[in-house]
N, C-alpha and C positions, 0 to 999 in steps of 0.2 A: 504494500500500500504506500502511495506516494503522498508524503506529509511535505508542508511547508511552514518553515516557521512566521510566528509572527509577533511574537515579545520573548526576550528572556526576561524574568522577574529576579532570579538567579543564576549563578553558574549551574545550578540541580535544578531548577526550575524554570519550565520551558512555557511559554504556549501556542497551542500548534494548530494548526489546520489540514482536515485531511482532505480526500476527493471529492467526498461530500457536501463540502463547505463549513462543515463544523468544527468549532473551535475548542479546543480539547488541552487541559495540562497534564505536562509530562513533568512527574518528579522520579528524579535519577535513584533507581538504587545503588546503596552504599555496597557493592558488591566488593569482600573481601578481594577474590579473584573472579574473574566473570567466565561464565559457565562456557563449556562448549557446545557447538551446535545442537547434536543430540539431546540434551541436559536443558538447555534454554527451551525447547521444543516442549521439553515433558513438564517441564515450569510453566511453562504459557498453557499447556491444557491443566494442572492441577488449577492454577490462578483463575480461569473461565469457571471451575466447575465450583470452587468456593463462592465466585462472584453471584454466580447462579443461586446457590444452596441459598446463600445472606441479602438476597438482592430486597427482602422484605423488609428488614432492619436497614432504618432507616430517622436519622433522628439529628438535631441541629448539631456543629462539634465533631461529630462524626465526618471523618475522612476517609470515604467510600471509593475504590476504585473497579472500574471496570474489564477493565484487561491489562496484560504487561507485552510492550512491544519493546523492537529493537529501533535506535534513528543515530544514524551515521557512527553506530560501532559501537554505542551506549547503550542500555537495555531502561527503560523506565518504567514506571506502571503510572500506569493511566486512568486521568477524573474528570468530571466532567466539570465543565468552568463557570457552573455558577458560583461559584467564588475564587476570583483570582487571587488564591493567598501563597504566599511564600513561608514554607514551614520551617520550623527555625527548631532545633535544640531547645528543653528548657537550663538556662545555664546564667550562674552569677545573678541570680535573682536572689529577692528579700524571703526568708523563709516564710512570711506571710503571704507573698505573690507564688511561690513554691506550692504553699500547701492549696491556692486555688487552684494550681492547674492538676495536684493530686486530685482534690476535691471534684473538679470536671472528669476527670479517668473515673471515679469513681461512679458517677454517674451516668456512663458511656457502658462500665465493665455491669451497672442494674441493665440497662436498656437491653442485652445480650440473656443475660440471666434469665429476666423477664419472656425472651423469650425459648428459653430452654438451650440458651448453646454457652457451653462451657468454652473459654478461648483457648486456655492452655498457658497463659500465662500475660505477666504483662511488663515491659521490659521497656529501663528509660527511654529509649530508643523512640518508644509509640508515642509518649506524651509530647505534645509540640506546642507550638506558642505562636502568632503572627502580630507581631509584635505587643506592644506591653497589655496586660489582661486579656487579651482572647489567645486563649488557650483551646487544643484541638487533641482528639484522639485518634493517631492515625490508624486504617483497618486490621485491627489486630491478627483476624482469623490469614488476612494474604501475608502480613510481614512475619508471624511466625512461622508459615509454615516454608516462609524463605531465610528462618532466621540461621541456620546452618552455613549458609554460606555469606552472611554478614557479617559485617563486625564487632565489635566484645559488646557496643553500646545496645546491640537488639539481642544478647543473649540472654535466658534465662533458666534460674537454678530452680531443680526441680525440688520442690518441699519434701519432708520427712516420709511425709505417707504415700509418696509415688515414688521414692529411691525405696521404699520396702518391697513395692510393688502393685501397689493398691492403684486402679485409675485416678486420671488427674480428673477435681471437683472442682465444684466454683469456691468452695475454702481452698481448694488448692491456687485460685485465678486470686484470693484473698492474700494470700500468702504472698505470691508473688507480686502484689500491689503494694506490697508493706517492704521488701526490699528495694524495688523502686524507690518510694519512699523514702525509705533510709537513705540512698545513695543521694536523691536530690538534695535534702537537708544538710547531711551531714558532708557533702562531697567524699565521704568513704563506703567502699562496701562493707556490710552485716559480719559476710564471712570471709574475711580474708585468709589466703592461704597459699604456701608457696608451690602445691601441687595439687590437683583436682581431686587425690584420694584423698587427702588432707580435712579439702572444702565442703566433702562430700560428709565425711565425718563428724563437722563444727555441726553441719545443718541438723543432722539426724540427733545428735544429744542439745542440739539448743543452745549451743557455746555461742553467744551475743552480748555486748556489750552496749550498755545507752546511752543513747543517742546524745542527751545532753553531754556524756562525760568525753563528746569531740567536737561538738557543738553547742557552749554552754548556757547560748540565749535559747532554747529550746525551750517550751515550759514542760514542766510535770506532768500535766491530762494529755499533751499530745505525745509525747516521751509513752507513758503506760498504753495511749492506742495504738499506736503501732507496734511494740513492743507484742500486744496482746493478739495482735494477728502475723507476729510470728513464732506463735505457739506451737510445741512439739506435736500436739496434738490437734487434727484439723477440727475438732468436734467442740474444742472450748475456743476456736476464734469469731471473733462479730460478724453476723452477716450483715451483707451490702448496704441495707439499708439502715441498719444501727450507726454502721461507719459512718454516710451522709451526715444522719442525723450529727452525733458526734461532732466530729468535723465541722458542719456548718454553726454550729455553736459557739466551738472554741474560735472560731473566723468572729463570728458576731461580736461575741463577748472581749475580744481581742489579747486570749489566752492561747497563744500558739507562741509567744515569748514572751518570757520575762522581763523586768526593767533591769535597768545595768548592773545596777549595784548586786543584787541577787545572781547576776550571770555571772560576778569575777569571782564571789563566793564559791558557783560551783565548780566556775573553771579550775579551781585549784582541787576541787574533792576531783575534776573528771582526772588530772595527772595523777593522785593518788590512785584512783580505779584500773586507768590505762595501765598504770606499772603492776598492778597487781592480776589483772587480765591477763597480760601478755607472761609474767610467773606462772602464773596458773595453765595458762596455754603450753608453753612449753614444758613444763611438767608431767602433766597429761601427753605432749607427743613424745618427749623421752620415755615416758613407757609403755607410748604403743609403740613404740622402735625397740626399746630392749627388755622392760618391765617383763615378759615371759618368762625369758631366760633367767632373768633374776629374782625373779617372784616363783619361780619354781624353786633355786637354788634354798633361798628366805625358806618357803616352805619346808621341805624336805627337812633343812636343821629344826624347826617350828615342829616337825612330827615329830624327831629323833629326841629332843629335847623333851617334848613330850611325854613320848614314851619310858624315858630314862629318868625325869624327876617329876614327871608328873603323878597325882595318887593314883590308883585305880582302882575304878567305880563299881561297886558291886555289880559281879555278874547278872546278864536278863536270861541267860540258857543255864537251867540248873537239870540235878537228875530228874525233876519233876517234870521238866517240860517234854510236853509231846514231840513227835516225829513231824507230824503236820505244821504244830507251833514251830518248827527252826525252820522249816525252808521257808511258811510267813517271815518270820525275822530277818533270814536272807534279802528277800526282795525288799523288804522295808526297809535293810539296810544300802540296798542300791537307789531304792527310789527315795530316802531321805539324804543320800551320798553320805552315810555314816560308816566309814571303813570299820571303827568297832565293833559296832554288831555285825559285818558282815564276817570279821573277822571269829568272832566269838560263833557263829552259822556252820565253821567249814573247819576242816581239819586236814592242812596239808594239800588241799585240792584247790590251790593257786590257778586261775584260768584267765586269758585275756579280756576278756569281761572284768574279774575284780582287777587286776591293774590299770584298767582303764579307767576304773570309776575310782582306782586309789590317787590313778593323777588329777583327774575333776578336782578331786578334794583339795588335792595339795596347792591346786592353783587357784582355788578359792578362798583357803586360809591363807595364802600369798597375798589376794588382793584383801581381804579382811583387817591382814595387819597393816600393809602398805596404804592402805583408802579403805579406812572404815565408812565413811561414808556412799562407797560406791556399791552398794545394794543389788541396783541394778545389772550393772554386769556381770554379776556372780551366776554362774551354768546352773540349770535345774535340770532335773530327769522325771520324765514321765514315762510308766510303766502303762501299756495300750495290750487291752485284748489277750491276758493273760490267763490260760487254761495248765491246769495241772491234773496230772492222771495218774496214780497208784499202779504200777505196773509189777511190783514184787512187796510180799507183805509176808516177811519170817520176821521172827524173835529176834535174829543177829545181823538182819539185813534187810533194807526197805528202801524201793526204788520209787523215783516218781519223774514221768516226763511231761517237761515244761516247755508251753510255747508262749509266745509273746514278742510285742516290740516295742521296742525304746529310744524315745528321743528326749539329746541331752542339749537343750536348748540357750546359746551363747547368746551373747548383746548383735555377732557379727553372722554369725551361722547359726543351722542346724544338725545335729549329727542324727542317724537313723542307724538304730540295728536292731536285724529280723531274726531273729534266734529260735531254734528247735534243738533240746539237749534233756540229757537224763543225769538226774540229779540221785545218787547214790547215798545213804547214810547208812552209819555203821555208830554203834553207843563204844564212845573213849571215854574209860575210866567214869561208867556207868550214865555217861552224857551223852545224846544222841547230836552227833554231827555230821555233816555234808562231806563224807569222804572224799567223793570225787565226781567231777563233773564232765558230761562227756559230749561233748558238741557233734551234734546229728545236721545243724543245716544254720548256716551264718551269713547274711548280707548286708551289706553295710554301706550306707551312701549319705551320703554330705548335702545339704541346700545354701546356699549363700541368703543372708536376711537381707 
Protein backbone atom coordinates (compact mmCIF):
# COMPACT_ATOMS: atom_id res chain seq x y z
CA UNK A 1 0.00 0.00 0.00
CA UNK A 2 1.33 3.22 -1.07
CA UNK A 3 1.30 5.93 1.86
CA UNK A 4 2.23 9.59 1.64
CA UNK A 5 3.40 11.54 4.31
CA UNK A 6 1.87 14.49 5.52
CA UNK A 7 3.03 15.90 9.14
CA UNK A 8 5.80 14.53 11.29
CA UNK A 9 4.45 15.47 14.85
CA UNK A 10 7.78 13.52 15.88
CA UNK A 11 10.75 11.68 14.86
CA UNK A 12 8.02 8.25 16.09
CA UNK A 13 5.32 10.07 15.15
CA UNK A 14 4.19 10.38 11.66
CA UNK A 15 0.94 11.33 9.81
CA UNK A 16 0.20 9.72 6.90
CA UNK A 17 -2.03 9.21 4.08
CA UNK A 18 -2.97 6.39 2.35
CA UNK A 19 -4.65 5.44 -1.29
CA UNK A 20 -7.64 6.10 0.06
CA UNK A 21 -7.22 9.44 1.14
CA UNK A 22 -7.34 8.93 4.74
CA UNK A 23 -5.30 10.24 7.13
CA UNK A 24 -3.90 7.92 9.58
CA UNK A 25 -0.90 8.20 12.54
CA UNK A 26 1.88 6.15 12.58
CA UNK A 27 3.62 5.65 15.83
CA UNK A 28 7.05 3.83 15.45
CA UNK A 29 7.73 0.84 17.51
CA UNK A 30 10.55 0.84 19.80
CA UNK A 31 11.71 -2.24 18.22
CA UNK A 32 14.67 -3.69 20.26
CA UNK A 33 15.92 -5.35 16.87
CA UNK A 34 13.30 -5.33 14.17
CA UNK A 35 11.82 -8.58 13.18
CA UNK A 36 12.42 -10.33 9.81
CA UNK A 37 10.21 -10.62 7.20
CA UNK A 38 8.69 -13.88 8.04
CA UNK A 39 8.38 -12.72 11.91
CA UNK A 40 6.87 -9.20 10.88
CA UNK A 41 4.32 -11.19 8.72
CA UNK A 42 3.19 -13.39 11.61
CA UNK A 43 3.15 -9.86 13.89
CA UNK A 44 0.93 -8.16 11.44
CA UNK A 45 -1.63 -11.15 11.55
CA UNK A 46 -1.40 -11.67 15.58
CA UNK A 47 -1.99 -7.59 15.63
CA UNK A 48 -5.23 -7.68 13.16
CA UNK A 49 -6.67 -10.41 15.19
CA UNK A 50 -6.36 -8.65 18.66
CA UNK A 51 -7.58 -5.43 16.97
CA UNK A 52 -10.60 -7.47 15.92
CA UNK A 53 -11.06 -9.41 19.31
CA UNK A 54 -10.95 -5.56 21.38
CA UNK A 55 -12.27 -3.49 18.52
CA UNK A 56 -15.50 -3.12 21.15
CA UNK A 57 -13.40 -1.45 23.93
CA UNK A 58 -13.53 1.58 23.31
CA UNK A 59 -13.25 4.59 25.63
CA UNK A 60 -11.64 8.31 25.90
CA UNK A 61 -7.59 7.94 26.85
CA UNK A 62 -7.43 4.82 25.38
CA UNK A 63 -4.82 4.53 22.56
CA UNK A 64 -6.55 2.02 20.12
CA UNK A 65 -4.68 0.93 17.20
CA UNK A 66 -5.72 -0.70 14.08
CA UNK A 67 -3.16 -2.41 12.34
CA UNK A 68 0.89 -2.60 12.29
CA UNK A 69 2.48 -1.68 8.94
CA UNK A 70 5.81 -1.29 7.40
CA UNK A 71 6.87 2.65 5.72
CA UNK A 72 10.39 3.12 4.30
CA UNK A 73 12.11 0.24 6.49
CA UNK A 74 10.29 1.26 9.80
CA UNK A 75 7.41 -0.93 11.17
CA UNK A 76 4.77 1.34 13.09
CA UNK A 77 1.22 0.56 14.38
CA UNK A 78 -1.39 2.36 13.30
CA UNK A 79 -4.49 4.89 14.69
CA UNK A 80 -6.76 6.50 13.47
CA UNK A 81 -6.40 10.46 13.74
CA UNK A 82 -8.92 11.74 15.56
CA UNK A 83 -6.52 12.93 17.76
CA UNK A 84 -3.20 14.05 16.51
CA UNK A 85 -1.37 13.42 19.76
CA UNK A 86 2.40 12.83 20.13
CA UNK A 87 2.83 10.35 22.94
CA UNK A 88 5.45 11.00 25.07
CA UNK A 89 7.07 8.93 28.00
CA UNK A 90 5.77 9.69 31.41
CA UNK A 91 9.00 11.17 32.81
CA UNK A 92 10.46 13.93 35.48
CA UNK A 93 7.05 14.73 36.42
CA UNK A 94 5.72 15.80 40.06
CA UNK A 95 4.67 12.76 41.87
CA UNK A 96 1.34 14.31 42.19
CA UNK A 97 1.11 14.71 38.12
CA UNK A 98 2.61 10.94 38.23
CA UNK A 99 0.02 9.46 40.29
CA UNK A 100 -2.71 11.14 37.70
CA UNK A 101 -1.44 9.43 34.85
CA UNK A 102 -1.34 6.15 37.37
CA UNK A 103 -4.71 7.14 38.26
CA UNK A 104 -5.81 7.23 34.23
CA UNK A 105 -4.01 3.56 33.72
CA UNK A 106 -6.13 2.71 36.25
CA UNK A 107 -9.15 3.47 34.98
CA UNK A 108 -8.33 2.21 31.39
CA UNK A 109 -6.94 -1.26 33.02
CA UNK A 110 -11.45 -1.10 34.95
CA UNK A 111 -12.73 -0.27 31.32
CA UNK A 112 -10.83 -3.99 30.15
CA UNK A 113 -11.91 -5.77 33.30
CA UNK A 114 -15.27 -4.53 32.89
CA UNK A 115 -15.29 -6.20 30.05
CA UNK A 116 -13.92 -9.57 30.90
CA UNK A 117 -10.40 -9.24 29.36
CA UNK A 118 -7.51 -9.66 31.50
CA UNK A 119 -4.22 -7.74 29.80
CA UNK A 120 -1.41 -9.43 31.07
CA UNK A 121 0.20 -6.91 32.60
CA UNK A 122 0.82 -3.23 32.59
CA UNK A 123 4.35 -1.87 31.82
CA UNK A 124 5.66 1.84 32.05
CA UNK A 125 6.03 1.73 28.71
CA UNK A 126 1.85 1.88 28.16
CA UNK A 127 1.31 4.94 30.31
CA UNK A 128 1.92 8.00 28.02
CA UNK A 129 1.37 11.72 28.41
CA UNK A 130 0.62 14.59 25.52
CA UNK A 131 1.86 16.96 27.15
CA UNK A 132 1.22 18.20 30.74
CA UNK A 133 -2.12 16.54 32.32
CA UNK A 134 -3.47 14.56 29.43
CA UNK A 135 -2.32 11.43 30.04
CA UNK A 136 -3.13 8.27 27.70
CA UNK A 137 -3.03 4.53 27.82
CA UNK A 138 -1.48 3.05 25.14
CA UNK A 139 -3.34 -0.41 23.62
CA UNK A 140 -2.19 -2.77 26.15
CA UNK A 141 -3.41 -6.19 24.63
CA UNK A 142 -1.08 -5.12 20.95
CA UNK A 143 2.04 -3.79 22.86
CA UNK A 144 2.27 -6.71 25.18
CA UNK A 145 1.89 -9.10 23.02
CA UNK A 146 4.84 -7.25 21.18
CA UNK A 147 6.57 -6.77 24.28
CA UNK A 148 9.29 -9.58 23.70
CA UNK A 149 10.95 -7.85 21.37
CA UNK A 150 10.80 -4.26 22.92
CA UNK A 151 12.67 -2.70 25.01
CA UNK A 152 13.24 -3.02 29.04
CA UNK A 153 10.72 0.15 29.33
CA UNK A 154 7.57 -2.39 27.87
CA UNK A 155 8.77 -5.21 29.97
CA UNK A 156 6.84 -6.86 32.42
CA UNK A 157 7.53 -9.02 35.65
CA UNK A 158 5.38 -11.66 36.08
CA UNK A 159 3.70 -11.66 39.95
CA UNK A 160 4.05 -14.41 42.44
CA UNK A 161 1.05 -16.45 41.52
CA UNK A 162 1.85 -16.84 37.74
CA UNK A 163 5.87 -17.76 38.28
CA UNK A 164 4.09 -20.63 40.52
CA UNK A 165 2.12 -21.35 37.76
CA UNK A 166 -1.21 -20.32 38.25
CA UNK A 167 -2.95 -18.17 35.07
CA UNK A 168 -2.24 -14.47 35.00
CA UNK A 169 -5.69 -12.52 36.66
CA UNK A 170 -6.76 -9.03 36.77
CA UNK A 171 -4.95 -9.03 40.42
CA UNK A 172 -2.29 -10.21 38.56
CA UNK A 173 -2.82 -6.87 35.68
CA UNK A 174 -3.05 -5.30 39.65
CA UNK A 175 0.18 -6.32 40.57
CA UNK A 176 1.63 -5.35 37.61
CA UNK A 177 0.05 -1.68 37.86
CA UNK A 178 1.74 -1.35 41.22
CA UNK A 179 5.32 -1.97 39.89
CA UNK A 180 4.64 0.46 37.25
CA UNK A 181 3.95 2.51 39.82
CA UNK A 182 6.66 2.16 41.96
CA UNK A 183 9.05 2.68 39.05
CA UNK A 184 7.28 6.04 38.19
CA UNK A 185 7.52 7.56 41.70
CA UNK A 186 10.27 6.26 42.89
CA UNK A 187 12.59 6.29 39.60
CA UNK A 188 13.70 2.77 40.96
CA UNK A 189 12.43 -0.74 40.38
CA UNK A 190 10.60 -2.81 43.35
CA UNK A 191 12.99 -5.79 42.52
CA UNK A 192 16.17 -5.05 41.63
CA UNK A 193 18.55 -7.66 40.85
CA UNK A 194 21.60 -8.48 39.29
CA UNK A 195 20.26 -11.61 37.59
CA UNK A 196 16.64 -12.73 36.45
CA UNK A 197 16.83 -15.97 38.91
CA UNK A 198 17.63 -13.40 41.59
CA UNK A 199 14.56 -11.00 40.52
CA UNK A 200 12.46 -13.98 40.18
CA UNK A 201 13.08 -14.83 43.69
CA UNK A 202 12.67 -11.17 45.47
CA UNK A 203 9.19 -11.31 43.73
CA UNK A 204 7.93 -14.71 44.99
CA UNK A 205 8.88 -14.02 48.91
CA UNK A 206 7.85 -10.38 48.64
CA UNK A 207 11.49 -8.85 49.22
CA UNK A 208 10.32 -5.00 48.76
CA UNK A 209 11.35 -2.02 50.17
CA UNK A 210 9.01 1.46 50.53
CA UNK A 211 8.75 3.54 48.53
CA UNK A 212 9.14 6.43 50.75
CA UNK A 213 12.55 5.07 52.11
CA UNK A 214 13.96 6.23 48.04
CA UNK A 215 11.41 8.79 47.79
CA UNK A 216 10.92 10.46 50.88
CA UNK A 217 8.18 13.12 49.97
CA UNK A 218 5.91 10.14 49.29
CA UNK A 219 3.17 10.05 51.90
CA UNK A 220 2.17 7.13 54.18
CA UNK A 221 -1.67 6.17 52.43
CA UNK A 222 -0.03 6.07 49.01
CA UNK A 223 3.27 4.31 50.21
CA UNK A 224 0.62 1.20 52.02
CA UNK A 225 -1.46 1.27 48.53
CA UNK A 226 0.78 0.35 46.55
CA UNK A 227 2.77 -1.51 48.71
CA UNK A 228 -0.76 -3.48 49.25
CA UNK A 229 -1.12 -4.45 45.63
CA UNK A 230 2.06 -5.99 45.66
CA UNK A 231 1.14 -8.55 47.93
CA UNK A 232 2.59 -12.11 47.86
CA UNK A 233 -0.79 -13.08 47.67
CA UNK A 234 -3.15 -12.06 44.73
CA UNK A 235 -6.23 -12.76 46.82
CA UNK A 236 -5.46 -9.86 49.67
CA UNK A 237 -4.69 -7.18 46.84
CA UNK A 238 -7.55 -4.03 46.04
CA UNK A 239 -9.58 -4.45 43.36
CA UNK A 240 -9.73 -1.83 40.48
CA UNK A 241 -12.08 -0.11 41.73
CA UNK A 242 -11.20 0.40 45.40
CA UNK A 243 -7.78 1.43 43.97
CA UNK A 244 -9.62 4.45 41.89
CA UNK A 245 -11.42 5.19 44.68
CA UNK A 246 -8.36 5.28 46.92
CA UNK A 247 -6.28 7.01 44.80
CA UNK A 248 -8.67 9.61 43.75
CA UNK A 249 -8.90 10.67 47.37
CA UNK A 250 -5.59 10.85 48.34
CA UNK A 251 -5.23 13.39 44.77
CA UNK A 252 -8.35 15.31 46.22
CA UNK A 253 -7.32 15.54 49.62
CA UNK A 254 -3.75 16.28 48.40
CA UNK A 255 -2.15 13.25 50.59
CA UNK A 256 0.13 11.63 48.00
CA UNK A 257 3.08 13.98 49.62
CA UNK A 258 4.14 15.01 52.53
CA UNK A 259 5.21 18.69 53.58
CA UNK A 260 9.02 19.11 53.72
CA UNK A 261 9.89 19.01 56.87
CA UNK A 262 8.21 15.53 57.49
CA UNK A 263 10.09 14.37 54.11
CA UNK A 264 13.81 15.19 55.58
CA UNK A 265 12.62 13.38 58.72
CA UNK A 266 12.01 10.37 56.68
CA UNK A 267 14.71 10.74 54.31
CA UNK A 268 17.10 9.94 56.87
CA UNK A 269 14.94 6.62 58.44
CA UNK A 270 14.77 5.79 54.22
CA UNK A 271 19.08 5.56 54.56
CA UNK A 272 18.74 3.63 57.67
CA UNK A 273 16.14 1.01 55.85
CA UNK A 274 18.14 1.16 52.58
CA UNK A 275 21.22 -0.07 54.58
CA UNK A 276 19.44 -2.50 56.39
CA UNK A 277 17.53 -3.99 53.14
CA UNK A 278 20.34 -4.22 51.19
CA UNK A 279 22.03 -6.42 54.63
CA UNK A 280 19.30 -8.28 54.78
CA UNK A 281 19.32 -8.80 50.92
CA UNK A 282 22.58 -10.10 50.63
CA UNK A 283 22.31 -12.33 53.51
CA UNK A 284 19.45 -14.02 52.23
CA UNK A 285 21.46 -14.52 48.67
CA UNK A 286 24.64 -15.74 50.43
CA UNK A 287 22.67 -18.43 51.59
CA UNK A 288 20.87 -19.35 48.77
CA UNK A 289 24.49 -19.45 47.02
CA UNK A 290 26.18 -21.49 49.95
CA UNK A 291 23.65 -21.66 53.01
CA UNK A 292 23.17 -25.70 51.93
CA UNK A 293 26.22 -26.70 52.17
CA UNK A 294 26.71 -25.13 55.33
CA UNK A 295 23.47 -25.51 56.89
CA UNK A 296 23.90 -29.18 56.23
CA UNK A 297 27.45 -29.14 57.64
CA UNK A 298 25.72 -26.69 61.06
CA UNK A 299 23.28 -29.42 61.08
CA UNK A 300 24.87 -32.72 61.08
CA UNK A 301 27.25 -31.23 64.21
CA UNK A 302 23.60 -29.98 65.63
CA UNK A 303 22.48 -33.97 65.51
CA UNK A 304 25.82 -35.28 66.64
CA UNK A 305 25.80 -32.96 69.45
CA UNK A 306 22.80 -33.83 70.00
CA UNK A 307 22.97 -37.14 70.22
CA UNK A 308 26.05 -37.10 72.49
CA UNK A 309 24.98 -34.57 75.28
CA UNK A 310 21.70 -34.20 74.72
CA UNK A 311 19.14 -36.31 77.47
CA UNK A 312 17.12 -38.97 76.11
CA UNK A 313 13.56 -38.94 76.11
CA UNK A 314 11.69 -41.76 77.30
CA UNK A 315 11.13 -44.37 74.85
CA UNK A 316 7.39 -44.38 72.73
CA UNK A 317 8.10 -48.31 71.58
CA UNK A 318 8.10 -50.24 74.62
CA UNK A 319 7.44 -54.20 75.20
CA UNK A 320 3.85 -53.25 75.38
CA UNK A 321 3.48 -51.88 72.06
CA UNK A 322 1.89 -53.79 69.34
CA UNK A 323 3.26 -54.84 65.94
CA UNK A 324 0.72 -52.63 64.13
CA UNK A 325 1.56 -49.65 66.61
CA UNK A 326 5.50 -49.50 65.28
CA UNK A 327 5.00 -49.56 61.77
CA UNK A 328 2.15 -46.44 62.60
CA UNK A 329 5.04 -44.90 64.58
CA UNK A 330 7.25 -45.43 61.55
CA UNK A 331 5.27 -43.55 59.08
CA UNK A 332 4.55 -41.00 61.64
CA UNK A 333 7.84 -40.68 62.15
CA UNK A 334 8.49 -39.81 58.31
CA UNK A 335 5.58 -37.80 57.95
CA UNK A 336 6.33 -35.70 61.20
CA UNK A 337 10.27 -35.91 59.78
CA UNK A 338 11.04 -37.12 63.35
CA UNK A 339 14.35 -39.20 62.73
CA UNK A 340 13.67 -40.41 66.47
CA UNK A 341 10.81 -42.26 66.23
CA UNK A 342 11.68 -43.56 63.03
CA UNK A 343 14.67 -44.55 64.51
CA UNK A 344 13.28 -46.11 67.70
CA UNK A 345 10.45 -48.20 64.51
CA UNK A 346 13.41 -50.01 62.84
CA UNK A 347 16.33 -52.14 63.94
CA UNK A 348 19.31 -52.10 61.66
CA UNK A 349 17.02 -51.95 58.43
CA UNK A 350 18.78 -48.45 57.38
CA UNK A 351 16.99 -47.92 53.62
CA UNK A 352 17.11 -44.84 51.26
CA UNK A 353 13.90 -43.73 52.35
CA UNK A 354 15.17 -43.19 56.04
CA UNK A 355 18.39 -41.39 54.83
CA UNK A 356 16.48 -39.29 52.99
CA UNK A 357 14.05 -38.13 55.32
CA UNK A 358 17.35 -38.02 57.99
CA UNK A 359 18.73 -35.24 55.50
CA UNK A 360 15.17 -33.23 55.21
CA UNK A 361 15.66 -33.18 58.97
CA UNK A 362 19.02 -32.05 59.02
CA UNK A 363 18.49 -29.28 56.74
CA UNK A 364 15.66 -28.13 58.55
CA UNK A 365 17.21 -27.99 62.00
CA UNK A 366 20.03 -26.15 59.78
CA UNK A 367 17.73 -23.55 58.71
CA UNK A 368 15.97 -23.42 62.23
CA UNK A 369 19.16 -22.56 63.86
CA UNK A 370 20.54 -20.20 61.15
CA UNK A 371 16.78 -18.24 60.42
CA UNK A 372 14.46 -19.17 63.11
CA UNK A 373 12.28 -17.08 61.75
CA UNK A 374 12.10 -18.76 58.30
CA UNK A 375 9.17 -21.16 58.96
CA UNK A 376 8.25 -21.13 55.64
CA UNK A 377 10.80 -22.62 53.86
CA UNK A 378 11.21 -25.52 56.11
CA UNK A 379 10.29 -29.02 53.72
CA UNK A 380 7.12 -30.87 54.98
CA UNK A 381 6.14 -34.47 53.96
CA UNK A 382 2.91 -35.68 53.10
CA UNK A 383 2.07 -39.29 53.20
CA UNK A 384 -0.95 -39.95 50.11
CA UNK A 385 -2.95 -43.06 49.80
CA UNK A 386 -1.22 -45.38 52.20
CA UNK A 387 -2.45 -49.17 52.38
CA UNK A 388 -0.98 -51.69 54.52
CA UNK A 389 -1.44 -55.54 54.34
CA UNK A 390 -0.42 -58.29 56.84
CA UNK A 391 1.01 -60.66 54.80
CA UNK A 392 2.92 -63.00 57.57
CA UNK A 393 1.56 -63.35 61.13
CA UNK A 394 3.87 -65.85 63.45
CA UNK A 395 5.00 -65.26 67.13
CA UNK A 396 8.74 -64.56 65.96
CA UNK A 397 7.91 -62.83 62.72
CA UNK A 398 5.24 -60.44 61.14
CA UNK A 399 5.22 -59.07 57.69
CA UNK A 400 3.38 -56.21 56.29
CA UNK A 401 3.25 -54.70 52.66
CA UNK A 402 3.08 -51.09 52.21
CA UNK A 403 2.07 -48.82 49.51
CA UNK A 404 1.82 -45.20 49.38
CA UNK A 405 3.34 -41.91 48.01
CA UNK A 406 5.16 -39.13 49.24
CA UNK A 407 5.62 -35.66 48.74
CA UNK A 408 8.38 -33.78 50.55
CA UNK A 409 7.35 -30.26 49.68
CA UNK A 410 10.27 -27.30 49.57
CA UNK A 411 9.62 -23.27 49.39
CA UNK A 412 11.43 -24.14 45.41
CA UNK A 413 10.30 -27.63 44.59
CA UNK A 414 8.44 -30.80 44.94
CA UNK A 415 9.89 -34.00 45.52
CA UNK A 416 7.49 -37.34 44.65
CA UNK A 417 8.15 -40.95 45.79
CA UNK A 418 5.95 -43.88 44.61
CA UNK A 419 6.91 -46.78 46.82
CA UNK A 420 5.73 -50.42 47.19
CA UNK A 421 7.99 -52.57 49.98
CA UNK A 422 7.58 -55.07 52.71
CA UNK A 423 8.09 -54.02 55.89
CA UNK A 424 9.58 -57.16 58.08
CA UNK A 425 9.45 -57.11 62.20
CA UNK A 426 11.05 -59.39 64.38
CA UNK A 427 10.69 -58.49 68.68
CA UNK A 428 14.65 -57.23 69.84
CA UNK A 429 15.04 -57.85 73.39
CA UNK A 430 11.35 -58.51 73.69
CA UNK A 431 10.41 -55.05 71.60
CA UNK A 432 8.96 -55.49 68.29
CA UNK A 433 10.85 -53.61 65.44
CA UNK A 434 11.10 -53.18 61.70
CA UNK A 435 13.89 -55.51 60.94
CA UNK A 436 14.17 -54.87 57.41
CA UNK A 437 12.62 -53.36 54.62
CA UNK A 438 12.40 -54.48 51.25
CA UNK A 439 11.70 -52.38 48.36
CA UNK A 440 9.34 -54.01 45.61
CA UNK A 441 8.77 -50.96 43.34
CA UNK A 442 10.33 -47.20 43.68
CA UNK A 443 9.63 -43.88 41.46
CA UNK A 444 10.64 -40.92 42.08
CA UNK A 445 10.33 -37.55 40.26
CA UNK A 446 10.98 -33.86 41.05
CA UNK A 447 8.30 -30.75 40.17
CA UNK A 448 9.95 -27.30 40.10
CA UNK A 449 7.21 -24.72 42.37
Amino acid sequence: MAYQLIKELSPDCLIIQNEAGEKLVFDKIPFAVPPRENLRREMQKEVKEIVEETKAIKTSGLIKYISMEKYQNEYYLVRENSRSLCLENVTNATIEDTCQALLHALKMIQVYHQSGKVLGGISVGLIKQSGKNSYYLQDPLVLNYLSKSLGQIYQIDRPPEVIQGHAWSMESDIFSWAVAAYHLITGMEPYQAETLEERVAKIVRGSVISLNDHKSEVGPLLNKLILSCLNRNHLKRPKVESLITQLTKLLENNEVVIPEAEAKKQQERGEINRTRFKCKESVWLWFRKYGKIVGIGLGITILFLGMYFGSKPKPTITPATKPDQVVNYYFEGIKTINVSLMDEATYKSKNTLTDFISMVHVINASLRSTSPAAVEDLAKVVINGLKLEKILDKPEEIKYRAEYQLEVIRPQAIEYLERKEELNLKPIKKVWRITDIQLLFNKHWREEV
